[in-house]
C-alpha positions in Angstrom: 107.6 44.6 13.1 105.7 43.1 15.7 106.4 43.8 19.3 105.7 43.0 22.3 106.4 45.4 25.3 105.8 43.2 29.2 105.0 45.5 32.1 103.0 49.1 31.4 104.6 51.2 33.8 106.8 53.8 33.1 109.1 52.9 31.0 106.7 49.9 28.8 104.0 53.0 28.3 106.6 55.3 26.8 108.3 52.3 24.5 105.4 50.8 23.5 103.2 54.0 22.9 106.4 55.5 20.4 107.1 52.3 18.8 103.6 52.4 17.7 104.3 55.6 16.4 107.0 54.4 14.5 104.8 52.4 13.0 105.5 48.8 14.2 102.7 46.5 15.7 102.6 46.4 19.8 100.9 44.7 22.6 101.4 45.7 26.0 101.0 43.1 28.6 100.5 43.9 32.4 98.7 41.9 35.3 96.9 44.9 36.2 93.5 45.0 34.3 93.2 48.7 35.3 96.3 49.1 33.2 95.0 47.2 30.7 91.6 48.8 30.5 93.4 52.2 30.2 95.9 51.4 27.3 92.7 49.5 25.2 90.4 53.1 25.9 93.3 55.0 24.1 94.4 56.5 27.8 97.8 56.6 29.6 98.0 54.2 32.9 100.5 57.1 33.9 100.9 60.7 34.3 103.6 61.6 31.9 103.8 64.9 29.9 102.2 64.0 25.8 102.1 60.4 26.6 98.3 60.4 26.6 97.9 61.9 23.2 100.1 59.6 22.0 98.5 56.5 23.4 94.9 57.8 22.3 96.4 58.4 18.9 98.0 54.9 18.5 95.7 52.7 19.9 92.4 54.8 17.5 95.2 53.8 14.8 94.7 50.3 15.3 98.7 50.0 16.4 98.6 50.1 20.0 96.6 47.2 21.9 96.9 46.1 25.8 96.4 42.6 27.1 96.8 40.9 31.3 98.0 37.1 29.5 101.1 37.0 27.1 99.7 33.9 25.8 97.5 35.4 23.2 99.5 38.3 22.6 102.6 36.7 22.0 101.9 34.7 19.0 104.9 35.8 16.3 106.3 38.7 17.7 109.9 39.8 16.2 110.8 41.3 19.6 109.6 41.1 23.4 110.9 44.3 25.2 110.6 43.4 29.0 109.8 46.2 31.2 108.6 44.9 34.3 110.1 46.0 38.0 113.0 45.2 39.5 112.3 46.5 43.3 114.6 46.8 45.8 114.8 44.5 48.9 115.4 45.9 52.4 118.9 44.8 52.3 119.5 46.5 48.9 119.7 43.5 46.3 116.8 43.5 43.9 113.6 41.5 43.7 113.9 39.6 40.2 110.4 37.6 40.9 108.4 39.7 38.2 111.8 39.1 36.1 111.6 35.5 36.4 108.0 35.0 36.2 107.8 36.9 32.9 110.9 35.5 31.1 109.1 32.0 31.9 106.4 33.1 30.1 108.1 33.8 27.1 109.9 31.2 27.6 106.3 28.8 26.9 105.7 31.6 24.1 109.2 30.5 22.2 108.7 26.6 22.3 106.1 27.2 19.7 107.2 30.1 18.1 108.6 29.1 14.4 111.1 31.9 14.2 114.0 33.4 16.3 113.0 36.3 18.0 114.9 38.4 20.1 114.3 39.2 24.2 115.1 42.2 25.0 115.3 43.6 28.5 115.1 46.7 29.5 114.6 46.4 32.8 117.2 47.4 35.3 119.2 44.6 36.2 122.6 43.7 37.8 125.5 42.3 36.0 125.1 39.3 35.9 121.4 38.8 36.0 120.9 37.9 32.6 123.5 34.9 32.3 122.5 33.3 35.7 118.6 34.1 35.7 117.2 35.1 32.3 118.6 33.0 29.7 118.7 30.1 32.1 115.0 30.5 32.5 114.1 31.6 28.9 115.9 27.9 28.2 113.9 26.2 30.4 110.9 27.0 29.5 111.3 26.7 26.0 113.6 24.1 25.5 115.8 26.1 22.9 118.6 27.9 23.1 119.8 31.5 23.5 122.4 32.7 20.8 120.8 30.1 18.4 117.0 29.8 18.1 116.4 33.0 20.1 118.2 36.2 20.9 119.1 37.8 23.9 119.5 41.9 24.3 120.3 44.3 27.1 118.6 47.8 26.0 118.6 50.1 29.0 116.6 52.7 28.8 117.6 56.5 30.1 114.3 58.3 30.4 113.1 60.9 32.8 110.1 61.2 34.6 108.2 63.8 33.5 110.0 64.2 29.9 110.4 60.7 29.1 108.9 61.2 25.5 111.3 63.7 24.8 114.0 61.9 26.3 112.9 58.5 24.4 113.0 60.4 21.0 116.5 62.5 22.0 118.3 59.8 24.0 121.9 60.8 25.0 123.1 57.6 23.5 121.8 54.1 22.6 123.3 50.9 24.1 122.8 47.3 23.1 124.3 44.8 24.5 124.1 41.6 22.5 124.1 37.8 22.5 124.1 37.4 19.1 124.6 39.9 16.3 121.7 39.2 14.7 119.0 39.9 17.2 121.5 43.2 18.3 121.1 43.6 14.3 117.0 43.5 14.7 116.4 46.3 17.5 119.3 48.3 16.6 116.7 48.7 13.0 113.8 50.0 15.6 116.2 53.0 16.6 117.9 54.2 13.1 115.9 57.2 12.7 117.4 58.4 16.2 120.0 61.1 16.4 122.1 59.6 19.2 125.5 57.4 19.1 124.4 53.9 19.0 126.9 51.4 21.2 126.6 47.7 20.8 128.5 45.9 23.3 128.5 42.6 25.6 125.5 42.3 27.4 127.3 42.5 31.1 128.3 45.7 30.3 125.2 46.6 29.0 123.8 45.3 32.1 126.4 47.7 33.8 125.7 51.3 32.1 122.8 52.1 33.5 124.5 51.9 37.2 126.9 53.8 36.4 125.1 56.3 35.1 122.5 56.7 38.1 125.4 56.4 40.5 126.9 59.0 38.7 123.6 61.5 38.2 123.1 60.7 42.5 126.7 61.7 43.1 126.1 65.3 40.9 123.5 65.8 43.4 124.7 65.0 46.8 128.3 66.8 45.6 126.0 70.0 44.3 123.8 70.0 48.0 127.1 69.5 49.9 128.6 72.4 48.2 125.3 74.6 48.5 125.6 73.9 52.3 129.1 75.0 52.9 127.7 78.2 50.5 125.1 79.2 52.6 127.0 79.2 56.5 130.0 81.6 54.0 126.6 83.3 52.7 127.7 82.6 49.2 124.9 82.0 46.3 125.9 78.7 46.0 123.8 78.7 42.6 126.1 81.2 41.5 129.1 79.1 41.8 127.8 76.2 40.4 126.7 77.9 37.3 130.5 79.3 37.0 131.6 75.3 37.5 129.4 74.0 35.1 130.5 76.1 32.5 133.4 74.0 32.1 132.0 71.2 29.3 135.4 69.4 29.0 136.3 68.1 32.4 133.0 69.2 34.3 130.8 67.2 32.2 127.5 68.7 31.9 125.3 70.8 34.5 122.4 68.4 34.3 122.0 67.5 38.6 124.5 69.9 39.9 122.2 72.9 41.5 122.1 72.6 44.9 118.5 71.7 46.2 116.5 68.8 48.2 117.7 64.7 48.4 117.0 63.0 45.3 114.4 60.1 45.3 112.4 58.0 43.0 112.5 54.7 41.3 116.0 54.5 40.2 118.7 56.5 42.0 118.4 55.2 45.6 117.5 51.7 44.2 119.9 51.8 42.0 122.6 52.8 44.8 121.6 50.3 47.0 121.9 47.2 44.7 125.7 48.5 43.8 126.8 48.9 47.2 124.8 45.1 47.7 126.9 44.1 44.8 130.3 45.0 46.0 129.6 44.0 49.4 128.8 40.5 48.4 132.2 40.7 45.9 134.3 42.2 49.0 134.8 45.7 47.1 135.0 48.7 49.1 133.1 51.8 47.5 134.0 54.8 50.0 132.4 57.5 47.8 129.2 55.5 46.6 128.7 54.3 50.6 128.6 57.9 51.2 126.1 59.1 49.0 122.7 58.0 50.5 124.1 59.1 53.7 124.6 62.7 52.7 121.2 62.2 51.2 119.4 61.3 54.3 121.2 64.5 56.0 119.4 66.5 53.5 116.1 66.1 54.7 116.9 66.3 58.0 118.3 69.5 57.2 114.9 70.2 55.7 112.8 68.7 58.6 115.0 70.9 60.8 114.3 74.0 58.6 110.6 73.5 59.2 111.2 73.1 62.7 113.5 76.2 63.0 110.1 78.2 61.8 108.3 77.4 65.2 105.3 76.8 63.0 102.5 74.2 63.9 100.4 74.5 60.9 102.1 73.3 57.4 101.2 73.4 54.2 103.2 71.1 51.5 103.2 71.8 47.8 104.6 69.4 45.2 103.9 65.4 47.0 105.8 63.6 44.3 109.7 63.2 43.8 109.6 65.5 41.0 107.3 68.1 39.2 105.2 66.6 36.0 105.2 63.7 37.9 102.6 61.4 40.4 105.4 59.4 41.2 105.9 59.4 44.8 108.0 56.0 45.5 110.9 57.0 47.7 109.8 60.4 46.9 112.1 62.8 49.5 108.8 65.2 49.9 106.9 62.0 51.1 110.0 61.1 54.0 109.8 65.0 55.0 105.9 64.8 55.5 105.9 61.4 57.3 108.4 62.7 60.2 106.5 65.8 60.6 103.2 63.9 61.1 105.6 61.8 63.2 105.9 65.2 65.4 102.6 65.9 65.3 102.8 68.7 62.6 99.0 69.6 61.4 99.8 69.3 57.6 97.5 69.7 54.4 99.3 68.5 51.1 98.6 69.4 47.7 100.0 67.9 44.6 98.1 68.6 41.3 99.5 65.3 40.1 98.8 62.4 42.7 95.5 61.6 42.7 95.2 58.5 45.2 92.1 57.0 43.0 94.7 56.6 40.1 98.0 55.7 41.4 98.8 51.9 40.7 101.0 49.4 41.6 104.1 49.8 43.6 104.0 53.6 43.6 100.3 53.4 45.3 101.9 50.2 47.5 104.7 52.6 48.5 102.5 55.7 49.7 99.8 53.3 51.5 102.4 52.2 53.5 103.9 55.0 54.3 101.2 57.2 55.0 98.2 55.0 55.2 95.9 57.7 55.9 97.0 60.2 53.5 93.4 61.1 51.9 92.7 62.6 54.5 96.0 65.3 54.6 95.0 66.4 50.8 93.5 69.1 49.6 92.1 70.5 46.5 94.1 73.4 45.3 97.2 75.8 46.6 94.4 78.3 48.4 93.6 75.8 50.6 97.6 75.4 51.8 98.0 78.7 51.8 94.4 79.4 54.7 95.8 76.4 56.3 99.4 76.8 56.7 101.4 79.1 58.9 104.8 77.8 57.1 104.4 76.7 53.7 107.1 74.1 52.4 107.7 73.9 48.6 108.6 70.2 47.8 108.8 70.5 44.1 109.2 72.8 41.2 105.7 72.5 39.7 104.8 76.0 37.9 102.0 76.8 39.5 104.2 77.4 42.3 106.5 80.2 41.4 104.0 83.0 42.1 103.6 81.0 46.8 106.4 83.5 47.4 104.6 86.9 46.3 100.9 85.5 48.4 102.6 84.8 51.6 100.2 86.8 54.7 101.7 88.6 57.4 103.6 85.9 59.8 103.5 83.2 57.1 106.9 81.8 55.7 108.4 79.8 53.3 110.8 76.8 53.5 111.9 76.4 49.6 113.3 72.7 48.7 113.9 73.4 44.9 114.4 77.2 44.7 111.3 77.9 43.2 112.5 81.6 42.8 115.7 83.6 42.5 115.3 85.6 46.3 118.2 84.7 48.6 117.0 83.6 51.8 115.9 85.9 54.5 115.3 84.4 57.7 111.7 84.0 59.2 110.1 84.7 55.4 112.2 82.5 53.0 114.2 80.0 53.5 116.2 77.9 51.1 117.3 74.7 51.9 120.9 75.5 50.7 121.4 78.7 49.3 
């Protein structure tokens, strides 16, 4: 087939790089040239574990191409798989402008097309979104209508930063939420070969899943860093216990989120959290538990902040920047709110991540750190040596491997305030300290 994938970050790279590999025809389309230029020079716009072999391989194949216009690149595609961003808003709803913008363009795409292609989005949106601001724009635009000369899908996607091609090839399910049956028909056929239940279904609850599921995966870890902070004042390994809870697969799920450790961050969970509490505020819904989740959150890293205090150390040194290890994400990134309040107390910090590099970060993730921490260039360094001369407390924001070994290099004097449990030692106070265990 031919496809068409809108918006190259994340989640368009990985979709578009392994649909190529299966084969099928795709075009990526950003705004960002830099984007753009990458993709079309066989190279990932992101840092994501065996996404740039894959993208080099692909596009030397002749299957993979990149383009800033839809326009040209639109011209008889079976499918258009929109990926673009749906940020959050200060008051937690999401920004659907990208959204909009895009389905209008393919919109003026479809009034010419001779077929009936199918729209897919797989984009996070709220219930909702696609009956009141998709399809109503995709019509206007292109004068046909949904259900009948074009198809509408919801295909959310359930990838991880820093496995996402693994993920994207072992998907814990496959959901399609459908217009029509024909165009559910059509992408169902581009993930056959997948070894995962596939579940088509109305396109509002398709809309739905993928809150529920990031509500859930954020409730796993504020439950699992509560319980890991009653653990530590009864100086119980509070990894321990959860490894004895999670061995219960029938009513405890699965142990994916539940060891205690630092707030979760990132694109989707506190995004995610914020737009369904907006949701049911605007619908009159209480949601006791969910309201509580980014609260217990937030009193996580002040819990760390205060750890780093509690060392009397003026000189840190942070390792890991991003939200998560194999990763140069560092959008709502917990490890970036800890740094920016120790500046804030006039902390002398160096920061090393091996995978932010300021000169390549794009977009929204390189809007997000500029703003927060405009002068950040000037707080990295090269390589862990440098945090470890520099730093009288050394605070481990993420579990990146080369890592594991900080704890056996500390000096005399030097300590350690540990955010993922980077090793097995309990803590031991002025030397290690774990966040909650």
């Amino acid at each position: 087939m031919r496809l068409c994938v809108l918006g190259l970050g994340y989640v368009g790279s990985v979709a578009a790089a392994c649909l190529a590999r299966g084969g099928h025809e795709v075009i990526g389309v950003d705004s960002d040239p830099g984007k753009v230029a990458l993709v079309n020079a066989g190279r990932s716009p992101i840092i994501e574990k065996d996404l740039g072999p894959l993208i080099e391989a692909q596009q030397a194949a002749g299957r993979l191409s990149a383009a800033v216009e839809l326009a040209p690149a639109a011209s008889g595609a079976d499918l258009y798989l929109v990926c673009v961003g749906t940020p959050s808003r200060g008051n937690g709803d999401i920004d659907l402008q990208y959204l909009h913008r895009v389905c209008e363009q393919i919109g003026l795409a479809l009034r010419h097309h001779p077929g009936a292609p199918a729209v897919v989005i797989r984009s996070t949106v709220l219930p909702g979104t696609l009956r009141e601001v998709v399809i109503p724009a995709l019509e206007a635009a292109s004068g046909k209508r949904a259900g009948e000369e074009f198809g509408v899908c919801v295909n959310p996607e359930f990838l991880r930063e820093g496995t996402a091609v693994h993920d994207y090839d072992h998907p814990p399910k496959t959901v399609i939420g459908e217009l029509n049956r024909s165009s559910g028909e059509l992408l169902a056929s581009l993930y056959a070969h997948l070894k995962a239940p596939l579940l088509r279904t109305d396109i509002d609850t398709a809309e739905m899943i993928k809150y529920a599921d990031n509500a859930w995966h954020a409730l796993k870890v504020g439950f699992a860093n509560e319980i890991g902070n009653l653990c530590k004042g009864l100086q119980v390994d509070s990894h321990r216990v959860m490894d004895i809870f999670c061995q219960d697969t029938k009513l405890n799920l699965s142990p994916y989120y539940l060891k205690p450790g630092y707030a979760f961050g990132g694109s989707c969970l506190p995004k995610d959290l914020r737009a369904l509490l907006y949701k049911a505020k605007t619908l009159d819904v209480p949601l006791p538990i969910l309201s509580a989740i980014l609260p217990s959150n937030e009193l996580q890293i002040a819990r760390a902040l205060q750890a780093v205090i509690d060392t009397g150390a003026r000189r840190i040194g942070m390792l890991g920047l991003s939200f998560k290890a194999g990763t140069d994400d560092l959008r709502e990134s917990p490890v970036v709110e800890l740094a920016e309040r120790l500046i804030g107390k006039g902390f002398d910090l160096r920061i090393y991540d091996g995978n932010v590099n300021l000169a390549r970060i794009r977009g929204a993730n390189r809007d997000y750190i500029l703003h927060r921490i405009p002068h950040l260039s000037r707080l990295m360094v090269a390589g862990v040596d440098e945090v470890l001369e520099h730093a009288e407390a050394i605070v481990i924001g993420n579990a990146a491997p080369e890592f594991r070994d900080v704890p056996r290099r500390l000096r005399e004097r030097q300590s350690i305030v540990d955010l993922v449990r980077i090793s097995d030692a309990p803590s031991v106070a002025g030397v290690y300290e774990g966040i909650c265990w």
